[in-house]
C-alpha positions in Angstrom: 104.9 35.8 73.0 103.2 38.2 75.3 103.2 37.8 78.9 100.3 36.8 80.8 98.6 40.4 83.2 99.9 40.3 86.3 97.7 41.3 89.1 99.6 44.8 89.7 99.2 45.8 86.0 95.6 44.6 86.4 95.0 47.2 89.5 97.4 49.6 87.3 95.0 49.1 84.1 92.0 49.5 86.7 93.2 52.6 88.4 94.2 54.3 84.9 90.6 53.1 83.7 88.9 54.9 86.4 91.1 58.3 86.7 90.1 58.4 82.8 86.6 58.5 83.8 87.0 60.7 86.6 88.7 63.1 84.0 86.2 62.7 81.3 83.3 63.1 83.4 84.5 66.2 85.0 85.3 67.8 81.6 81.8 67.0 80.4 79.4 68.2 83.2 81.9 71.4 83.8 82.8 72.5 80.3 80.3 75.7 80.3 82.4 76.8 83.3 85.7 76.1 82.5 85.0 77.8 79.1 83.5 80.7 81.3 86.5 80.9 83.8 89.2 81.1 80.9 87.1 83.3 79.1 86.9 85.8 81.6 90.3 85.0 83.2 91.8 85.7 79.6 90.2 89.2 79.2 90.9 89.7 82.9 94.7 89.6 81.9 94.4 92.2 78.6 92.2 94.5 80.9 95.5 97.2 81.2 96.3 96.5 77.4 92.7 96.9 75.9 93.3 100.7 75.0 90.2 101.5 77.4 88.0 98.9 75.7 88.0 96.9 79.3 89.5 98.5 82.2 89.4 102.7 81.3 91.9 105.1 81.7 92.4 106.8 84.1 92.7 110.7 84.0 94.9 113.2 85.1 93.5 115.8 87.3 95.5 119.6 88.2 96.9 119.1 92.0 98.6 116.0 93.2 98.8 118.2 96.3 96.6 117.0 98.6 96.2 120.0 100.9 94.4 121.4 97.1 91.9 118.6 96.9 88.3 119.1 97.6 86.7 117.4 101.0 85.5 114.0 100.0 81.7 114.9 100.8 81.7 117.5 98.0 83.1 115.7 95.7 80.5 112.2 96.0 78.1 114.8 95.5 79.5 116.4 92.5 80.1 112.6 91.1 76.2 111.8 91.9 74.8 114.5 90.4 76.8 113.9 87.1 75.2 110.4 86.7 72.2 111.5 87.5 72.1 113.8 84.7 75.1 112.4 82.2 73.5 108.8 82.5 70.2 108.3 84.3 68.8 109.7 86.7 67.0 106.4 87.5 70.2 104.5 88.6 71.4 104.0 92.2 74.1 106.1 93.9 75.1 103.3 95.9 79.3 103.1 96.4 81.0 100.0 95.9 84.5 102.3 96.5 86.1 105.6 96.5 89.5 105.2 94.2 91.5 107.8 95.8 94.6 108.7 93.2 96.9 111.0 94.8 99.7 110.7 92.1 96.9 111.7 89.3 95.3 114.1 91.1 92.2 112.4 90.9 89.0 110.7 92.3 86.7 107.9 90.6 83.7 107.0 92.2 82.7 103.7 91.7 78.7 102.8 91.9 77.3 99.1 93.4 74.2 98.6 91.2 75.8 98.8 87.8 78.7 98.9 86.0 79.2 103.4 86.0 82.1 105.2 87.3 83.0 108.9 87.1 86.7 110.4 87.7 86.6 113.8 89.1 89.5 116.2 89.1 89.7 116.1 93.0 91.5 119.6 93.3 88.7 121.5 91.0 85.4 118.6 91.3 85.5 119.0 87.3 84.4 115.7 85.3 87.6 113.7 83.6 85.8 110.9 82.6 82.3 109.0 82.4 83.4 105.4 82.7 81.9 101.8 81.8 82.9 99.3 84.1 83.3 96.6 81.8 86.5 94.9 83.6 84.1 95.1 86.8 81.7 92.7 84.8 84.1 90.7 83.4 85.4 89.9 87.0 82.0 89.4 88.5 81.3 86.8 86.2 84.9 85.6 86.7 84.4 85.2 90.2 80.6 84.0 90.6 79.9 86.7 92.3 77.6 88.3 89.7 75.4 85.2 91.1 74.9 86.6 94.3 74.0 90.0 92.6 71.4 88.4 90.3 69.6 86.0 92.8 70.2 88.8 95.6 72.2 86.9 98.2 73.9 88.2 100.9 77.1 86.8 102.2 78.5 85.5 98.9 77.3 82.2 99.3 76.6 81.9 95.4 80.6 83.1 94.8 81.3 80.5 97.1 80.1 77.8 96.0 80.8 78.6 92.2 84.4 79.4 93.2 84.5 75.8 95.4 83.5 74.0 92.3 85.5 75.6 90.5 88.8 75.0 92.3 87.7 71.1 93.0 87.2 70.5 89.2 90.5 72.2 88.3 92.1 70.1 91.3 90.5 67.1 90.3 91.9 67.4 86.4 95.1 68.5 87.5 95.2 65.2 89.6 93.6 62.5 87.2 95.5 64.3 84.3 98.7 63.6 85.8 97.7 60.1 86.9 97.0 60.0 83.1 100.1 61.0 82.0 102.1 58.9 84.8 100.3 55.6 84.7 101.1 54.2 81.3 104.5 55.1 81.8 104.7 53.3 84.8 103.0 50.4 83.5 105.2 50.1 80.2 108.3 50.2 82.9 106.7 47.3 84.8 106.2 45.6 82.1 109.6 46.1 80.5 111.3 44.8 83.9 108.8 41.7 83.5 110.0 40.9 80.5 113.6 40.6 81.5 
């Protein structure tokens, strides 16, 4: 004969009802970014072990001797005027960084506006490599912050808020999925000790 629902399983049965919906509903409106996130957090974590598909190689130049390396100045302009004329000479030769590697004896410059790098021997200016920046991508979109680049927003606002919603939803599963997993149990003990 089964016992009659006490008022505590009833707010347990409640509580477990609405963390289910919590749970369900978040996984619904958010799947497109979940998906996106592990998408892009997934290739983020091969990037070193993609044989140069996502994040390139980088090359070895002839001097790790600094006193041998070219002044910095020279070299941007050596780096500019080969994507000008390896690439386009349409894009941008806006920075995003200057990847200084002393133990390679090289230089990559990395460009804002798209996803081009070029690695210079930084002893002789003489190209290694003409790169694609494909892990750059990856992580912008990773991120959010290739929203801000796309609607033009300064201060990361766009990568805020993606990133905020982001975090909440994976907070709010990793709450309600544990209330999930918890809650029966707990209500199977109770009910076990009210059968005794």
């Amino acid at each position: 004969m089964s016992q009659p629902a006490t008022p505590i399983r009833n707010k347990q049965a409640q509580r477990l009802r609405t963390f289910r919906k919590i749970h369900r509903l978040t996984g619904a409106s958010l799947f497109s970014l979940f998906l996106v996130v592990s998408l892009t957090g997934l290739l983020l974590g091969w990037k070193k072990h993609s044989a140069g598909m996502i994040l390139p190689k980088s090359y070895n130049g002839t001097s790790t001797n600094l006193a041998d390396w070219l002044p910095i100045d020279s070299l941007h302009r050596r780096a500019s005027q080969i994507l000008h004329d390896s690439v386009s000479a349409d894009l941008s030769l806006n920075l995003e960084r200057i990847d200084m590697r002393p133990d390679k004896g090289m230089v990559k410059f990395v460009f804002i506006d798209h996803y081009w790098g070029i690695q210079l021997d930084a002893a002789t200016g003489a190209l290694l490599h003409i790169e694609r920046r494909r892990s750059d991508f990856i992580e912008n979109i990773h991120d959010g912050s290739i929203l801000d680049y796309l609607f033009d927003t300064d201060g990361e606002w766009m990568k805020l808020i993606y990133t905020s919603v982001a975090g909440a939803a994976l907070l709010t599963f990793t709450v309600t999925g544990f209330w999930l997993w918890l809650g029966p149990k707990r209500m199977r003990r109770r009910k076990t000790t009210t059968m005794e």
